[in-house]
C-alpha positions in Angstrom: 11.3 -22.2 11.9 12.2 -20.7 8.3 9.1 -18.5 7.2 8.4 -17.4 3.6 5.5 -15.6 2.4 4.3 -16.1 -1.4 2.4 -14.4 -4.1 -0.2 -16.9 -4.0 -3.3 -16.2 -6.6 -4.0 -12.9 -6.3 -0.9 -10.9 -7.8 -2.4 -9.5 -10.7 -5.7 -8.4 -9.2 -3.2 -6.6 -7.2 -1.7 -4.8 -10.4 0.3 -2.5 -10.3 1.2 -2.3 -7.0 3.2 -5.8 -7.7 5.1 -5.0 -10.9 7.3 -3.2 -8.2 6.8 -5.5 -5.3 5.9 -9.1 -3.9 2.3 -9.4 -2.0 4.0 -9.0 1.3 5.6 -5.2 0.5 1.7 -3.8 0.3 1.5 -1.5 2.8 -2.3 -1.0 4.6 -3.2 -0.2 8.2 0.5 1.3 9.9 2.9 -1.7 8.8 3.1 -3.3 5.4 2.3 -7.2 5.1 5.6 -8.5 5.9 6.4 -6.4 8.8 3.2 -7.6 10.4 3.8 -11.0 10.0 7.3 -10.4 11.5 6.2 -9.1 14.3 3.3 -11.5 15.1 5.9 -14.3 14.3 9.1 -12.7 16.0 10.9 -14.0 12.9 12.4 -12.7 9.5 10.4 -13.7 6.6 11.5 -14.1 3.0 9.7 -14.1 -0.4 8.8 -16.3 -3.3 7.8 -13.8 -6.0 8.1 -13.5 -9.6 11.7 -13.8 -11.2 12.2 -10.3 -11.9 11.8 -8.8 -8.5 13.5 -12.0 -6.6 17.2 -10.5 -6.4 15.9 -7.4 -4.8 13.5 -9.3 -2.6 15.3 -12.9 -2.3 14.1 -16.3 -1.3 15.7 -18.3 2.0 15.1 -21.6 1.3 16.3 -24.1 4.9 15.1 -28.0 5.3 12.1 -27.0 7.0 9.9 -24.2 5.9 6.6 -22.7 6.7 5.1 -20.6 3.3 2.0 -18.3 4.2 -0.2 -16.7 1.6 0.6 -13.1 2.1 -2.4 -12.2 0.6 -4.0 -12.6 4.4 -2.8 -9.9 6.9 -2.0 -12.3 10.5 -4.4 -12.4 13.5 -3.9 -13.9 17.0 -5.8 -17.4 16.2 -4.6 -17.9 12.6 -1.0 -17.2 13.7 -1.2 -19.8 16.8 -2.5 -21.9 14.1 0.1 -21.4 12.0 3.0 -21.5 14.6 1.6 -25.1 15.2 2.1 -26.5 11.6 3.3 -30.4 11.5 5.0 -31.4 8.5 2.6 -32.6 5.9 0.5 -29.9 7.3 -2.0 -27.3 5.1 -4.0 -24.8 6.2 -7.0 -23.9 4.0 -9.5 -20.9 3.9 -12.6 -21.2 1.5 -10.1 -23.8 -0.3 -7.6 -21.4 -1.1 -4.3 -22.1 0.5 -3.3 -20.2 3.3 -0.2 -22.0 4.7 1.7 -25.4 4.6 4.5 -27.0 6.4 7.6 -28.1 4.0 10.6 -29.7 4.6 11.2 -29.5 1.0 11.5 -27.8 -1.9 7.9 -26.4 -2.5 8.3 -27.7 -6.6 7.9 -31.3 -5.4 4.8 -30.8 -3.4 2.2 -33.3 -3.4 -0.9 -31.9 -1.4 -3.1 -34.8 -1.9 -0.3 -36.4 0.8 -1.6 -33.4 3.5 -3.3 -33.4 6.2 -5.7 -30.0 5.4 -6.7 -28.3 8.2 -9.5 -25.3 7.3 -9.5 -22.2 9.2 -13.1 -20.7 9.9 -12.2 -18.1 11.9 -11.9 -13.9 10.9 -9.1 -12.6 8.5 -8.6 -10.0 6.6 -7.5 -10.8 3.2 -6.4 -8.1 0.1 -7.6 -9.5 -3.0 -7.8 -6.6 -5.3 -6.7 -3.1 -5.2 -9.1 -1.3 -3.5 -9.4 -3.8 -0.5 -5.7 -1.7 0.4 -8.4 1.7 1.6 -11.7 0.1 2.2 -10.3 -2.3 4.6 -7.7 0.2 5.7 -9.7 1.0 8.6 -10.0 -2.4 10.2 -5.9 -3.2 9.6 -5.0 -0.3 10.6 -6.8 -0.2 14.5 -5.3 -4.3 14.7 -1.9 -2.5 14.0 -2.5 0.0 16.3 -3.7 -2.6 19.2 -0.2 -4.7 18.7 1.9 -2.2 18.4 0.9 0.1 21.0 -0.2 -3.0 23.4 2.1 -2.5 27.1 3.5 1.1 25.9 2.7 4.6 26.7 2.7 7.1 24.3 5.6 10.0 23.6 4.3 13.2 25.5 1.7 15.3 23.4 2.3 19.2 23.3 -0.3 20.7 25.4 -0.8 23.1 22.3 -3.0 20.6 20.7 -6.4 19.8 20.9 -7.6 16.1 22.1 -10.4 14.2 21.7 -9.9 10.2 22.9 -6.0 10.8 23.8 -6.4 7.5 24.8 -6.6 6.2 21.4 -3.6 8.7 20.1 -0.2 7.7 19.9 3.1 9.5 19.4 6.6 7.4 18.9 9.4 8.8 19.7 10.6 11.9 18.2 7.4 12.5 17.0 5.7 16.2 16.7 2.8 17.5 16.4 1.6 21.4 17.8 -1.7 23.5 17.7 -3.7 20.6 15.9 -7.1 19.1 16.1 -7.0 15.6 17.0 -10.0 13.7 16.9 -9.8 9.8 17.6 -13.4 9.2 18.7 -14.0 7.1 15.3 -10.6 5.0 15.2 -6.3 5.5 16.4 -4.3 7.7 15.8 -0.6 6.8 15.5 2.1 9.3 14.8 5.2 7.3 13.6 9.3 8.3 14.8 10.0 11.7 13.8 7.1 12.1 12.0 5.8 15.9 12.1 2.4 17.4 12.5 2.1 21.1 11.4 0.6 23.5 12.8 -3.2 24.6 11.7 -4.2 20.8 11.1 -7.6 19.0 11.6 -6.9 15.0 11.9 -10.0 12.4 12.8 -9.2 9.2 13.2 -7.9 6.1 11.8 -5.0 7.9 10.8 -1.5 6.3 10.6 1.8 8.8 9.8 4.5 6.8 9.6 8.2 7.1 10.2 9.7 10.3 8.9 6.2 11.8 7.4 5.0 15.2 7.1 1.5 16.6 7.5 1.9 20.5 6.3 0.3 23.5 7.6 -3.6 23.6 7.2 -4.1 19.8 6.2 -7.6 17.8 6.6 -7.4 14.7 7.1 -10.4 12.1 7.5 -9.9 8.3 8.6 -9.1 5.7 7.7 -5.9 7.3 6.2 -2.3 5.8 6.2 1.0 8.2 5.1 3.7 5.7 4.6 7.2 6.5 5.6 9.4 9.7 4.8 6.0 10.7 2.9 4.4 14.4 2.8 0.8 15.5 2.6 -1.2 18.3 2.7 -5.0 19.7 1.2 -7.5 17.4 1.7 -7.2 13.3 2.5 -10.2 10.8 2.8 -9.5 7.1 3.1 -6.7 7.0 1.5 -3.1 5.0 1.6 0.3 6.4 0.3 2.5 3.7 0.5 6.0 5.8 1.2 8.2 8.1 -0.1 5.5 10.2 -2.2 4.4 13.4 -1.7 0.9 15.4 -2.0 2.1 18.3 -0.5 -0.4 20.8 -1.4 -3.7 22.0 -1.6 -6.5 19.1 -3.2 -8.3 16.6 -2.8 -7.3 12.6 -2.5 -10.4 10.4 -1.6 -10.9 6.5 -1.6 -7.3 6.0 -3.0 -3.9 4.4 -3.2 -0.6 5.8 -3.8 2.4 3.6 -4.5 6.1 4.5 -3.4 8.0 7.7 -5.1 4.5 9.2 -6.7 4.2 12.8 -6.9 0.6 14.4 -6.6 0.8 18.5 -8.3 -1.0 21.5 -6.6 -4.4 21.3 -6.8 -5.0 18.3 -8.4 -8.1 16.3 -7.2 -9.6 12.8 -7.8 -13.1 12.4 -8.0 -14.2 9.3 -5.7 -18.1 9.4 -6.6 -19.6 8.9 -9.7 -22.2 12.0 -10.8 -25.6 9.3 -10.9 -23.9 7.4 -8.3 -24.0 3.9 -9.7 -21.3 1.4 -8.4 -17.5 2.1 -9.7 -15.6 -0.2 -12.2 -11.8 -0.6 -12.4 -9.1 -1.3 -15.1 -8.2 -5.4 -13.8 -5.2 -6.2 -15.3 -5.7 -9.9 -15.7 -9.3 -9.3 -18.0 -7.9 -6.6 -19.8 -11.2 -5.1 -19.0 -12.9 -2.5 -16.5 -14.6 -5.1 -13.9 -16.8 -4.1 -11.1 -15.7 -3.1 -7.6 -19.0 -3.3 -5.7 -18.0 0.4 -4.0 -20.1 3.6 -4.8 -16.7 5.5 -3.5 -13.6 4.3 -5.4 -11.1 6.8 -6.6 -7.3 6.9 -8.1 -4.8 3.8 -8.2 -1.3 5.0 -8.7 1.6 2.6 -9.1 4.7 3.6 -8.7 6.8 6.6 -9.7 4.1 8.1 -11.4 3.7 12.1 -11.1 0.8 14.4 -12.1 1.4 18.8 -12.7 -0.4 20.9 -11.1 -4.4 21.0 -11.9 -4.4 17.7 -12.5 -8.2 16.3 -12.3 -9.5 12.4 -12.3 -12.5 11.0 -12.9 -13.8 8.3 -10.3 -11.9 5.0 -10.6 -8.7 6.0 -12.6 -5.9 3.5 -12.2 -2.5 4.5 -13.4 0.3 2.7 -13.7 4.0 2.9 -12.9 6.5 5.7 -14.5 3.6 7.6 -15.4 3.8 11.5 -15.5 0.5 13.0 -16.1 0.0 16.7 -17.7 -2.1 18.9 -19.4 -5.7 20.4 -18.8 -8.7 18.1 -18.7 -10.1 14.2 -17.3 -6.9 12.3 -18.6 -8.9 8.5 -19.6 -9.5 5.8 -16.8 -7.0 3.7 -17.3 -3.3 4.5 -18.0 -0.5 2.1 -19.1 2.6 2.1 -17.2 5.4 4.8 -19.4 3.1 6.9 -20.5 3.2 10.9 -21.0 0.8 13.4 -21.5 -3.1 13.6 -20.4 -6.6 14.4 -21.9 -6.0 15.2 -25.0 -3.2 11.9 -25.4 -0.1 9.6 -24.4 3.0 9.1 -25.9 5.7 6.4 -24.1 7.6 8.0 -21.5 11.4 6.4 -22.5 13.1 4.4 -19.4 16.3 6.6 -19.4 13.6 9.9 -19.2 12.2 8.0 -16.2 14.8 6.8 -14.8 17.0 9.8 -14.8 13.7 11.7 -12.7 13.7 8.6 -10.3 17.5 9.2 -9.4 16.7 12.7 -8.6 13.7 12.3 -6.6 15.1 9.4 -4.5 18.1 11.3 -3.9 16.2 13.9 -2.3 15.2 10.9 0.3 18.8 9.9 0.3 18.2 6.6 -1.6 20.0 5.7 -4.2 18.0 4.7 -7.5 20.0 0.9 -8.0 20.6 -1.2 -11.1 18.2 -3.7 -9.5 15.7 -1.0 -9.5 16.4 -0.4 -13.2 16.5 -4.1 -14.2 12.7 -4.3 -12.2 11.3 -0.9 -14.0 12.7 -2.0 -18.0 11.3 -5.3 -16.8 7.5 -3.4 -16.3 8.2 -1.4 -19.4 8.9 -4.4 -21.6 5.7 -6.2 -19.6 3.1 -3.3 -20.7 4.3 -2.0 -23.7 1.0 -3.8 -25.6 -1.3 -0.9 -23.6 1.0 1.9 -25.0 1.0 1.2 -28.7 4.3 1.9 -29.1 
């Protein structure tokens, strides 16, 4: 069977983590959305996305096709459910649509024809942007149960100290010496050739992926992910970093979400409670307006490519956007368009060929090369958010 995951209805509540990806490229818990479909499935997936990002994420299209809303992370039941789909088949949850059977082009449609089938069972779904940390903790032990489940762990270096090692993990390659790791309260998974400094304290859910870097003296509270070839150190709470960013020194990230390629400066810090402690709103793309989240701990959205200088302080609920590079003393406003420069006391528009020429340098670094498909996607978000900048 031909499986594609699509946007579905939640896109630009998830803003603006998707100007740079599909749905299914969110990274929360160990794997990002698609990967954990793939491996529940034991198939590749493709993508129906917006227009602009479809020739770097491209759309396989056969006679007979299963699209899933990639909006809902898999689970045992709703995948046997879904591996079960008849043509003419639609699987509902709360009347949103969740998956359906086509041996068509999905265009020509015509639901009303389905059989629906509603699923009443658990899922985890990410509907807005800070469902990525405060359900980080849940997707990330169901990520650590399936891909753990039948395998024993890489040795641990007796120089550490361990509290649950059944619940800790090492891949292969991976390293970690004279650290404190605590997994009474959730995992902890140490992706291939990821390294542990020494001097760290680590509790539980924690998730370094492949290639990642916890530096010397680092505290780290659950439920944290660092995505791939990512490095941290300071002080982490609840927080997920996509991949490829750094926050390597000392400061404080709580409650928060870092995109791809982001760069946090020395001794910057978020603030992820509000002073009265009243409930936190966020910038929401779609109203154009700051809407509630329902948390009392909400802290920094950063899309990607965005960087900060050193000192860099945020208030609670600050949501940047992507190609952002953030200076200057002071609490830099709430919400910041995509391109912009500067900080507390003002923006001006950060020029694509500025940005772009930092992004080749910084992926380099990684050994990635900064494509003409990466540049058509960025002048694409530039062009898309230019009415926030005032340009």
């Amino acid at each position: 069977m031909n499986y594609i995951l699509f946007d579905g209805t939640v896109r630009k509540a998830l803003l603006p983590f998707t100007y740079t990806r599909p749905v299914a490229e969110i990274r929360i818990g160990i794997l990002t959305i698609r990967e954990k479909w793939e491996k529940y499935l034991g198939s590749a997936t493709t993508t129906i996305t917006e227009d602009y990002l479809s020739e770097k994420f491209p759309l396989v299209e056969m006679e007979e096709n299963v699209l899933i809303n990639a909006s809902f992370l898999p689970n045992p039941l709703l995948v046997d459910l879904i591996s079960n789909l008849k043509q003419n088949e639609i699987i509902l949850y709360n009347e949103e649509i969740l998956a359906f059977y086509a041996a068509e082009t999905q265009e020509e449609i015509d639901f009303s024809t389905y059989r629906h089938i509603d699923y009443v069972g658990d899922v985890l779904r990410i509907e807005n942007t800070w469902d990525i940390f405060s359900k980080n903790a849940e997707a990330l032990q169901a990520d650590f149960d399936l891909i753990t489940h039948g395998r024993k762990s890489a040795p641990i270096s007796k120089t550490n100290d361990l509290i649950c090692p059944e619940n800790i993990f090492l891949e292969e390659g991976a390293k970690v010496e004279f650290s404190v790791l605590n997994a009474t309260d959730g995992p902890i998974y140490l992706g291939k050739n990821s390294e542990v400094w020494e001097g760290n304290l680590i509790r539980g859910g924690f998730a370094l992926c492949e290639k990642a870097v916890v530096k010397m003296g680092t505290m780290i509270y659950g439920a944290t992910t660092v995505g791939p070839y990512s490095k941290v150190s300071g002080e982490l709470s609840n927080s997920v970093i996509f991949g490829y960013s750094s926050k390597g020194h000392e400061g404080y990230l709580g409650n928060s979400v870092l995109g791809e390629w982001c760069n946090i400066g020395a001794s910057s810090n978020n603030s992820n409670l509000k002073n009265n402690y009243a409930l936190v709103r966020l910038w929401n793309y779609q109203t154009e307006t700051f809407e509630p989240t329902g948390l009392q701990f909400c802290g920094l959205m950063m899309g990607d490519h965005s960087k900060t200088a050193i000192n860099t302080m945020f208030n609670t609920g600050t949501v940047i956007g992507v190609n952002c590079n953030i200076y200057v003393p002071g609490f830099p406003r709430n919400f910041i368009p995509s391109f912009s420069w500067g900080g507390a006391t003002g923006f001006s528009t950060y020029l694509p060929e500025k940005a772009f020429e930092a992004a080749k340098v910084m992926m380099a670094r990684r050994e990635v090369e900064f494509s003409d498909m990466d540049a058509k996607i960025l002048t694409h978000v530039f062009e898309k958010t230019k009415k926030w900048r005032n340009d």
